[in-house]
FISE-810952 format. One record per atom (N, C-alpha, C): residue in three letters; atom name; x, z, y. Coordinates in steps of 0.05 Angstrom, whole numbers. Last residue first. Layout:
N
ALA; CA; X; Z; Y;
...
This chain:
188
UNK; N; -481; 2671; -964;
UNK; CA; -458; 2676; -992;
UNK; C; -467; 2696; -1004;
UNK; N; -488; 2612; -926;
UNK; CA; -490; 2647; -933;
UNK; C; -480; 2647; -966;
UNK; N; -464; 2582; -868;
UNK; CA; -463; 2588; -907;
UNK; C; -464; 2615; -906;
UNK; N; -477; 2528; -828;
UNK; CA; -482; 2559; -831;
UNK; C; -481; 2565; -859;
UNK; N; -452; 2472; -778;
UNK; CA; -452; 2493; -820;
UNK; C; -463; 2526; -817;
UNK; N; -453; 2415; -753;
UNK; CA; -458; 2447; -750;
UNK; C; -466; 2452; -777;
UNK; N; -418; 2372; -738;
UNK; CA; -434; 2380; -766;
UNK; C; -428; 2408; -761;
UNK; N; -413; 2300; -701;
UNK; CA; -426; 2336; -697;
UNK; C; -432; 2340; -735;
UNK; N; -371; 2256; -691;
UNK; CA; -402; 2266; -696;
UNK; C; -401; 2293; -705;
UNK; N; -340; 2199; -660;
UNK; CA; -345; 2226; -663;
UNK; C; -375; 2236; -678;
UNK; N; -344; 2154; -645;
UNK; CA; -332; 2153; -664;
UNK; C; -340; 2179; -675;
UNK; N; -402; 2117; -616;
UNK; CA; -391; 2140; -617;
UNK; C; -375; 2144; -636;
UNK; N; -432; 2060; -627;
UNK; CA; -437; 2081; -633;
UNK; C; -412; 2094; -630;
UNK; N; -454; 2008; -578;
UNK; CA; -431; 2020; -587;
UNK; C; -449; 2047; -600;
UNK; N; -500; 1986; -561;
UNK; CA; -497; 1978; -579;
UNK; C; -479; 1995; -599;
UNK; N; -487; 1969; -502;
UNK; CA; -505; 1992; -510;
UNK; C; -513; 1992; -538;
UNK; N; -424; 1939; -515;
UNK; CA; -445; 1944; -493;
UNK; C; -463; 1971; -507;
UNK; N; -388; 1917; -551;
UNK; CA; -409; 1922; -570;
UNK; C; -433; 1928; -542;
UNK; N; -331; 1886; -542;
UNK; CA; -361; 1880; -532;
UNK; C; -389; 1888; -540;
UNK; N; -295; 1894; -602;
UNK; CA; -304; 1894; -568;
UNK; C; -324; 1887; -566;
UNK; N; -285; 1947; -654;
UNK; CA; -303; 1914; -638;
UNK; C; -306; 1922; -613;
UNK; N; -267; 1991; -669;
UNK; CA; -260; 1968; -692;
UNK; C; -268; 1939; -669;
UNK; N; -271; 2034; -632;
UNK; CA; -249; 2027; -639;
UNK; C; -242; 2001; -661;
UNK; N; -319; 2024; -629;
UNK; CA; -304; 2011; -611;
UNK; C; -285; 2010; -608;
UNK; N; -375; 2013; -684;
UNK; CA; -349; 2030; -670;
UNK; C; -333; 2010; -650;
UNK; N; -412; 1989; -716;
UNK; CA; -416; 2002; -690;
UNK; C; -396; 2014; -670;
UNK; N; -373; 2010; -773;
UNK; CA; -400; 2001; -760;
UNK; C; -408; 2007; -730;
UNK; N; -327; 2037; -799;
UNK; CA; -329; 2023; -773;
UNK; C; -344; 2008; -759;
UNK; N; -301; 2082; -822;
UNK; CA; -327; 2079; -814;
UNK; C; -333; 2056; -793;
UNK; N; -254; 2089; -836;
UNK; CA; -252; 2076; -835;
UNK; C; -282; 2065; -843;
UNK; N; -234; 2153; -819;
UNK; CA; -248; 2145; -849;
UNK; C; -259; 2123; -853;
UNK; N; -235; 2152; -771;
UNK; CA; -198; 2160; -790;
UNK; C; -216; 2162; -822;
UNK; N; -275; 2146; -750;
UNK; CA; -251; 2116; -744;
UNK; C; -232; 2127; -774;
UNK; N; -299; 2195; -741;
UNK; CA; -306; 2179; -771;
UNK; C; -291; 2146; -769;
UNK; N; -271; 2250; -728;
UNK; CA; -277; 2224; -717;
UNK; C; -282; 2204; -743;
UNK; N; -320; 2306; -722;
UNK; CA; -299; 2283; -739;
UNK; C; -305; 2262; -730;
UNK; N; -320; 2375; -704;
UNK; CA; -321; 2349; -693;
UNK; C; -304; 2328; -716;
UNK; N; -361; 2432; -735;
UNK; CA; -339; 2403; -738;
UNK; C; -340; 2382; -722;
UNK; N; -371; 2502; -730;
UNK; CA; -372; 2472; -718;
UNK; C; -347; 2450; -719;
UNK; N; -398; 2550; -773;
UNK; CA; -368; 2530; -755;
UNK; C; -379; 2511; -750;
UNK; N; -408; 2616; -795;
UNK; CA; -412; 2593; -793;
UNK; C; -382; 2575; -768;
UNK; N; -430; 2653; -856;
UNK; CA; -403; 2638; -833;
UNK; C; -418; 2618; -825;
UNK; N; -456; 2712; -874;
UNK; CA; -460; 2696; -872;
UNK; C; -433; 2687; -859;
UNK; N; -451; 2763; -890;
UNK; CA; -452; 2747; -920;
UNK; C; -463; 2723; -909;
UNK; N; -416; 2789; -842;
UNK; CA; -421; 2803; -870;
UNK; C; -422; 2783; -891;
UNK; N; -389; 2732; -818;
UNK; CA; -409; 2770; -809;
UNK; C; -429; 2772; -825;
UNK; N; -335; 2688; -788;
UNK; CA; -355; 2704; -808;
UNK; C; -366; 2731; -803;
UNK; N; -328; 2635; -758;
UNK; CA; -340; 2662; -755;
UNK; C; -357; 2669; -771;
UNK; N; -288; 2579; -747;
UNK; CA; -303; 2596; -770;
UNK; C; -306; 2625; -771;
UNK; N; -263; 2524; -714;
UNK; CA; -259; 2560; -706;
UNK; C; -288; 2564; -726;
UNK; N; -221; 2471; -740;
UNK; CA; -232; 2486; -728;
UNK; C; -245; 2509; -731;
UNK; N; -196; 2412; -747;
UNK; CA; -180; 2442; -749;
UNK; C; -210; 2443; -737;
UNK; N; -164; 2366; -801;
UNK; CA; -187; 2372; -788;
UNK; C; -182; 2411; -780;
UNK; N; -133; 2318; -848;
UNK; CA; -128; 2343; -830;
UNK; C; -161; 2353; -812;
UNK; N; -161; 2270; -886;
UNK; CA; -146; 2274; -860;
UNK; C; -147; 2307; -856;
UNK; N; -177; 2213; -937;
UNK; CA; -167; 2249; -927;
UNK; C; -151; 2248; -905;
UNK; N; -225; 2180; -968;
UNK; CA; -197; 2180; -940;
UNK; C; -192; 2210; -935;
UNK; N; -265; 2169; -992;
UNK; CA; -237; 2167; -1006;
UNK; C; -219; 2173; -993;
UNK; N; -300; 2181; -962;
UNK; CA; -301; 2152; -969;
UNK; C; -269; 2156; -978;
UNK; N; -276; 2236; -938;
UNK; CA; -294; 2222; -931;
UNK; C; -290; 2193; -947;
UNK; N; -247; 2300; -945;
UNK; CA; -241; 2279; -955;
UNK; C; -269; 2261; -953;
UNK; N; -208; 2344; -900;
UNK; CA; -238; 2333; -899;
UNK; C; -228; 2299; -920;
UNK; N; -177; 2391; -901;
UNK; CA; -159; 2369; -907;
UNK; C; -199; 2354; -913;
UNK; N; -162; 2447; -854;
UNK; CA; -170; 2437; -880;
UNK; C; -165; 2409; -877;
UNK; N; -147; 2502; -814;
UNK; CA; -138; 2480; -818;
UNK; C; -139; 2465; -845;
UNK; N; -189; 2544; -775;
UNK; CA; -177; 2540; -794;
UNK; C; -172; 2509; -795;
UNK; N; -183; 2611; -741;
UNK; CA; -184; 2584; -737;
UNK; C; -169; 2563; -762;
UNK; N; -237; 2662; -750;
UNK; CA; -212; 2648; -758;
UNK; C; -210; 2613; -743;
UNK; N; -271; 2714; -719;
UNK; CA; -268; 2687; -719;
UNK; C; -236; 2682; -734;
UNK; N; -274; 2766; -722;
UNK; CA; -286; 2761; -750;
UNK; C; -283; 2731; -744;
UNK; N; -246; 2795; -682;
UNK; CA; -271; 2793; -689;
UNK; C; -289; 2770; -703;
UNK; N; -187; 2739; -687;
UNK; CA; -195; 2770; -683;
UNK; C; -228; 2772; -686;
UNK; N; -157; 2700; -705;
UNK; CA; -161; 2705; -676;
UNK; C; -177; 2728; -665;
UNK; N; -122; 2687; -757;
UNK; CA; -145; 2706; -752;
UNK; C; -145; 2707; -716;
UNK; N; -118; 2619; -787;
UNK; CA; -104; 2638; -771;
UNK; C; -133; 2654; -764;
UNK; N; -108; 2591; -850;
UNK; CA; -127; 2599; -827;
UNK; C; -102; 2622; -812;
UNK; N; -103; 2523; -881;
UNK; CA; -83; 2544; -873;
UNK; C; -105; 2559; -851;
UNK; N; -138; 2492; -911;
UNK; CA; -101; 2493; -920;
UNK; C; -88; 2518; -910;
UNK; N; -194; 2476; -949;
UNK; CA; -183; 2505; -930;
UNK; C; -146; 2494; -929;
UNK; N; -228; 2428; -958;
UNK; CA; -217; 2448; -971;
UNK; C; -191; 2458; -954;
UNK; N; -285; 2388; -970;
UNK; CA; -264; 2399; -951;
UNK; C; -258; 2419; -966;
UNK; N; -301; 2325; -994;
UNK; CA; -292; 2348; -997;
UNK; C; -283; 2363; -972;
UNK; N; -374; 2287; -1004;
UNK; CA; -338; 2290; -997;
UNK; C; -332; 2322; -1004;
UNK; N; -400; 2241; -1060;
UNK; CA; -393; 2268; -1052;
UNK; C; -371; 2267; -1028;
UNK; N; -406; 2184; -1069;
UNK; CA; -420; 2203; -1062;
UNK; C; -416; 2237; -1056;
UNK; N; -379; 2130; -1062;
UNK; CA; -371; 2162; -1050;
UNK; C; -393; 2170; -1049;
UNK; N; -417; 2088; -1082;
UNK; CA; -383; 2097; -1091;
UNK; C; -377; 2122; -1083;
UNK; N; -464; 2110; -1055;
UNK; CA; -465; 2091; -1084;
UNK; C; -438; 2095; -1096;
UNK; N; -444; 2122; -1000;
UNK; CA; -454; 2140; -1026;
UNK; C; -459; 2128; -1050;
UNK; N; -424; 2094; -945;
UNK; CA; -417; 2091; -980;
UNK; C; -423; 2106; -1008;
UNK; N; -426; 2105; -904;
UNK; CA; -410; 2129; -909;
UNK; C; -404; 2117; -953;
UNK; N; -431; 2056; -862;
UNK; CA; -426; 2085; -861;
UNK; C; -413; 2101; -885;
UNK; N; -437; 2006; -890;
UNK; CA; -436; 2008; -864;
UNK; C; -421; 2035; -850;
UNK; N; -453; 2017; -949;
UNK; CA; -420; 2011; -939;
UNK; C; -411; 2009; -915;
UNK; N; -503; 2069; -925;
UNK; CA; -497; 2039; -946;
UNK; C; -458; 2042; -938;
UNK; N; -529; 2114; -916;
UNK; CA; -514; 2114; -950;
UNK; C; -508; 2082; -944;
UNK; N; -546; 2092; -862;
UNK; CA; -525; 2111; -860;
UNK; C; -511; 2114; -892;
UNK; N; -582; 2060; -878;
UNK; CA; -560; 2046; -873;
UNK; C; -535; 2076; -867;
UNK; N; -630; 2097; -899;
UNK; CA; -609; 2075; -920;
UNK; C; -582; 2068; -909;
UNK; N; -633; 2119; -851;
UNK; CA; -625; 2134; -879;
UNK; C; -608; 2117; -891;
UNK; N; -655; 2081; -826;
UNK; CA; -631; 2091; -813;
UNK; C; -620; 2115; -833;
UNK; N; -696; 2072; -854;
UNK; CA; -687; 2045; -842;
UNK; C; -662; 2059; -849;
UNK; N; -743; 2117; -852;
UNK; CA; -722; 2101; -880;
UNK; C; -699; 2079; -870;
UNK; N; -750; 2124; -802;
UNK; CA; -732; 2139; -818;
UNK; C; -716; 2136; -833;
UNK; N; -788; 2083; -801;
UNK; CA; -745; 2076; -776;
UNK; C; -728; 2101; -791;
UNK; N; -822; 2093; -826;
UNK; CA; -794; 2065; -834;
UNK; C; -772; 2068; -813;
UNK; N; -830; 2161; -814;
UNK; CA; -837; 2135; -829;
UNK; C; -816; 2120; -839;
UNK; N; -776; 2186; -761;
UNK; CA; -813; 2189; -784;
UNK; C; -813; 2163; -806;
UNK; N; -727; 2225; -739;
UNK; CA; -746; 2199; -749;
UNK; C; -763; 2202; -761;
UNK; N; -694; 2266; -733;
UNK; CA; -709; 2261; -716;
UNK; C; -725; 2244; -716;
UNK; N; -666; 2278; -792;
UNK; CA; -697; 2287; -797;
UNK; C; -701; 2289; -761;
UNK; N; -641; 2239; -842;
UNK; CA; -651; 2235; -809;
UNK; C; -676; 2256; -806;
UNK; N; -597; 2253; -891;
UNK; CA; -627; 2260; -890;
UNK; C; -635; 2264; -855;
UNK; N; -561; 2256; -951;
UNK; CA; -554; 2247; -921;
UNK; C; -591; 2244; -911;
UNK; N; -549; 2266; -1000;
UNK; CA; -571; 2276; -986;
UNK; C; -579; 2264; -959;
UNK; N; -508; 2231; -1021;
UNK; CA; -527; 2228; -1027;
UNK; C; -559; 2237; -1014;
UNK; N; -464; 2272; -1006;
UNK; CA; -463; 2256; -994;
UNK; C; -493; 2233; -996;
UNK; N; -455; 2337; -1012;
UNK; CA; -472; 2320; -1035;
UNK; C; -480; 2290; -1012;
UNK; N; -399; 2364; -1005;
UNK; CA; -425; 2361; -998;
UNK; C; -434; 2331; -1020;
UNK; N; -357; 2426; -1032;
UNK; CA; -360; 2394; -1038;
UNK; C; -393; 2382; -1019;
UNK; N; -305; 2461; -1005;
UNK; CA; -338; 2455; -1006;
UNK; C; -341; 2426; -1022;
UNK; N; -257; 2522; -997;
UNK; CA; -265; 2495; -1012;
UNK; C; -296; 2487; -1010;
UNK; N; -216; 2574; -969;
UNK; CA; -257; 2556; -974;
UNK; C; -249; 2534; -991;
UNK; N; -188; 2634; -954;
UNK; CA; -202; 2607; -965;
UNK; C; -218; 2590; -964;
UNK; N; -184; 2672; -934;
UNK; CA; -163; 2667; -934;
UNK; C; -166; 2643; -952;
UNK; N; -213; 2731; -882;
UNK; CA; -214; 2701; -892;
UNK; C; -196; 2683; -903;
UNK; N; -212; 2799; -896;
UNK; CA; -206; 2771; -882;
UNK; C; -204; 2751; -889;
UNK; N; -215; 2836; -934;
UNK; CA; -236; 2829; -910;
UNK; C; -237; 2807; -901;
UNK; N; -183; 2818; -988;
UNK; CA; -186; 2852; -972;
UNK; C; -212; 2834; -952;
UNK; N; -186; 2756; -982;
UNK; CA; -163; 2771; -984;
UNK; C; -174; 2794; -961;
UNK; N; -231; 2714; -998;
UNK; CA; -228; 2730; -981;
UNK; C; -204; 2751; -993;
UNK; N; -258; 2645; -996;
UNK; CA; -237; 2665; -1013;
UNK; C; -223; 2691; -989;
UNK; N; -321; 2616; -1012;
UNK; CA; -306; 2624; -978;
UNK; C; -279; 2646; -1005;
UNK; N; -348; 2556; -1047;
UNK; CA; -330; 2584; -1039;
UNK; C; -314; 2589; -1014;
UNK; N; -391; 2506; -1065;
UNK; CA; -366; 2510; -1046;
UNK; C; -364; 2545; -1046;
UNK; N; -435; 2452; -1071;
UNK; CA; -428; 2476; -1080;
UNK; C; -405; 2477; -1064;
UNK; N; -463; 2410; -1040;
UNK; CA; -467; 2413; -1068;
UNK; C; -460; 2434; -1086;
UNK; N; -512; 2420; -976;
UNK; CA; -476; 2423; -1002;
UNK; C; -489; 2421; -1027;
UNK; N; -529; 2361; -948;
UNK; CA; -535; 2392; -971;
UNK; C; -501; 2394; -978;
UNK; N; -545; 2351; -885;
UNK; CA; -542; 2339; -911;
UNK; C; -537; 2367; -920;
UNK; N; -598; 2326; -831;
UNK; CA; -591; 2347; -845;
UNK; C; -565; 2334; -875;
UNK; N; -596; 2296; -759;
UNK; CA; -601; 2307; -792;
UNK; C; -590; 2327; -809;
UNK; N; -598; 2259; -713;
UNK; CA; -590; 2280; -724;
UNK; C; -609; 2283; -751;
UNK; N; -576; 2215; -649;
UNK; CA; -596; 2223; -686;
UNK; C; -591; 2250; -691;
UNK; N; -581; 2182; -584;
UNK; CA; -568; 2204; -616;
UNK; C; -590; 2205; -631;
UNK; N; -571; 2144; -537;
UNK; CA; -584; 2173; -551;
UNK; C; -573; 2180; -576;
UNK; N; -539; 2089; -518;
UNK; CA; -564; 2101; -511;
UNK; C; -579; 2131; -525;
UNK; N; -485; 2104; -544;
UNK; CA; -485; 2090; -519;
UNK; C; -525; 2102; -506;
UNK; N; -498; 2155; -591;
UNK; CA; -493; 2127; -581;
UNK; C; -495; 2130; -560;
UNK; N; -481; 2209; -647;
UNK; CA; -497; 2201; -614;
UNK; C; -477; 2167; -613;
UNK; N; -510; 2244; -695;
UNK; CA; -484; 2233; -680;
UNK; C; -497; 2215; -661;
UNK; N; -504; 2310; -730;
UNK; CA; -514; 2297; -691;
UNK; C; -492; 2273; -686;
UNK; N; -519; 2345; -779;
UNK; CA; -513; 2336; -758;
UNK; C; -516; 2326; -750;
UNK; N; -524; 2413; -811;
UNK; CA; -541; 2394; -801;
UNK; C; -520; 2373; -779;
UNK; N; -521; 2444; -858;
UNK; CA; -510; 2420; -850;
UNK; C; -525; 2415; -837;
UNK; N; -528; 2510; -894;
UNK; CA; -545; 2483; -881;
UNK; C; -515; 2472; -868;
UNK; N; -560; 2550; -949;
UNK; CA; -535; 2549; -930;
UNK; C; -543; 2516; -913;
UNK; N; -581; 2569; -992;
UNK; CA; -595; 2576; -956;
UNK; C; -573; 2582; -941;
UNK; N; -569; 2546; -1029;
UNK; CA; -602; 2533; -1025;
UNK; C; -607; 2542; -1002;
UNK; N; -526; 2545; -1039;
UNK; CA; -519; 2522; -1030;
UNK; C; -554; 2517; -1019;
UNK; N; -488; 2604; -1032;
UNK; CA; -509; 2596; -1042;
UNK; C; -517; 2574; -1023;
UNK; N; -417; 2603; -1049;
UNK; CA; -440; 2605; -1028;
UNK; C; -460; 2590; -1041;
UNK; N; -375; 2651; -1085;
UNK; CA; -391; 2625; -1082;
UNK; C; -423; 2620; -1063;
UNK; N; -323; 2688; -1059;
UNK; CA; -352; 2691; -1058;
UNK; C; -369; 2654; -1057;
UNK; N; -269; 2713; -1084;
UNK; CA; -286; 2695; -1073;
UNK; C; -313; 2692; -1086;
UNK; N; -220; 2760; -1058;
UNK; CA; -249; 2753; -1070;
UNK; C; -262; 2728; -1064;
UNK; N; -152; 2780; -1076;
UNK; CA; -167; 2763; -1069;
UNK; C; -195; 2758; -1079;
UNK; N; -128; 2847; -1052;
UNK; CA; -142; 2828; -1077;
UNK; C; -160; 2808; -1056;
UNK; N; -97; 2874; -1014;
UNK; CA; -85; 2853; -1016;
UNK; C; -109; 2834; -1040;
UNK; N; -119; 2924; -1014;
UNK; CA; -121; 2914; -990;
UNK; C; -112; 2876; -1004;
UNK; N; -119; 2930; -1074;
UNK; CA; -136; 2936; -1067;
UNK; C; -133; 2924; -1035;
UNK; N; -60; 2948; -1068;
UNK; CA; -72; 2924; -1096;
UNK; C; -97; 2920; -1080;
UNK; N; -45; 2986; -1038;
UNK; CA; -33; 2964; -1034;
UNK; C; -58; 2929; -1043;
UNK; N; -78; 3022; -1076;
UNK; CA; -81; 3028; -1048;
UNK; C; -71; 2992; -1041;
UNK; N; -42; 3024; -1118;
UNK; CA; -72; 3017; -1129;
UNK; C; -82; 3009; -1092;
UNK; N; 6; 3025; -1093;
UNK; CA; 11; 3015; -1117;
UNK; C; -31; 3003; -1116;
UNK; N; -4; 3085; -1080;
UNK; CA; 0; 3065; -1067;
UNK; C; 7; 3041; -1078;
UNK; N; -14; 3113; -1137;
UNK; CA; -38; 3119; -1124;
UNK; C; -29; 3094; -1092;
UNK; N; 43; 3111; -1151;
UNK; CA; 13; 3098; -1166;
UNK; C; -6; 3099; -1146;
UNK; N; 67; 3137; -1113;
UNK; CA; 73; 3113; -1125;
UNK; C; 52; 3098; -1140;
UNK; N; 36; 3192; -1128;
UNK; CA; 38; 3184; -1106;
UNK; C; 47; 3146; -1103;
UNK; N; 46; 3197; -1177;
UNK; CA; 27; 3204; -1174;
UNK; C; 25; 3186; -1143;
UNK; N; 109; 3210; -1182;
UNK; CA; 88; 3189; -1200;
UNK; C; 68; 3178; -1191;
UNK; N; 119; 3250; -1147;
UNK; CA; 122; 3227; -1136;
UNK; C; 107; 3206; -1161;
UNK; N; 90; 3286; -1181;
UNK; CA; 76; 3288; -1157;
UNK; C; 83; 3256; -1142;
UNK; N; 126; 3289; -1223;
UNK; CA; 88; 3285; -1229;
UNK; C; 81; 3274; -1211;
UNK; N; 160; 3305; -1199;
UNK; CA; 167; 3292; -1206;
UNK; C; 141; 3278; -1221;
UNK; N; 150; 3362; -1193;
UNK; CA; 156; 3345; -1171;
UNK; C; 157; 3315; -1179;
């Protein structure tokens, strides 16, 4: 009897260990994507940028991490051609925008997720832009060895302030949007 409760205690013990182990899975950075969208008074852009590397951390099934770094250097207009391409490349890496010569990388990294059920989490990370760190929440659906999420950031709280109306009056059709789009798909 006394084999049997051993036996039993161990065997939930391994059972327990096993729902509760943490996995993290480093995402492959060559067929995972960024692409974003930021819009003005008259139309929008969009593009692509790269990760540079990053992990999803999974406890048993469920989602219970991330960390990413992006490679701020990639920053890449791909609705443009030619020189308006290069134009609006450069000035998005210059000090106007995002400062890749000094910041070239940013960060996000996971603080707290809640499970809302079929494989969506809603998560709460700390986005580090041009040296500035802020809070940032939103909804991450994972399925099997891919996730993906949509970011709204207001790029005012990273003290982006080209074109912005929160920094200048009178900008008219001129104004750019504080907000901008970064649709993510990471496979792992």
């Amino acid at each position: 009897m006394k084999n049997l409760k051993t036996i039993a205690v161990a065997f939930l013990t391994l059972v327990s260990f096993a729902v509760n182990a943490q996995t993290t899975k480093k995402v492959n950075v060559e067929k995972s994507k960024i692409e974003w969208i930021g819009k003005k008074v008259t139309g929008q852009h969009n593009g692509t940028i790269n990760l540079k590397d990053g992990a999803l951390v999974f406890k048993g099934k469920k989602l219970a991490g991330g960390n990413f770094t992006v490679d701020m250097t990639s920053i890449n207009t791909t609705d443009l051609e030619g020189g308006m391409k290069g134009k609006l490349d450069g000035h998005l890496k210059s000090e106007d925008f995002f400062g890749v010569e000094s910041h070239p990388t940013s960060t996000l990294v996971f603080k707290t997720i809640a499970d809302k059920g079929d494989n969506v989490y809603t998560v709460t990370a700390d986005l580090e832009i041009k040296g500035k760190t802020n809070p940032i929440v939103f909804d991450m659906t994972v399925n099997k060895d891919t996730a993906s999420a949509k970011l709204i950031v207001d790029r005012a709280k990273y003290d982006i302030k080209y074109g912005s109306g929160s920094f200048f009056d009178n900008l008219g059709d001129k104004t750019i949007y504080d907000e901008f789009e970064l649709n993510v798909t990471l496979s792992f």
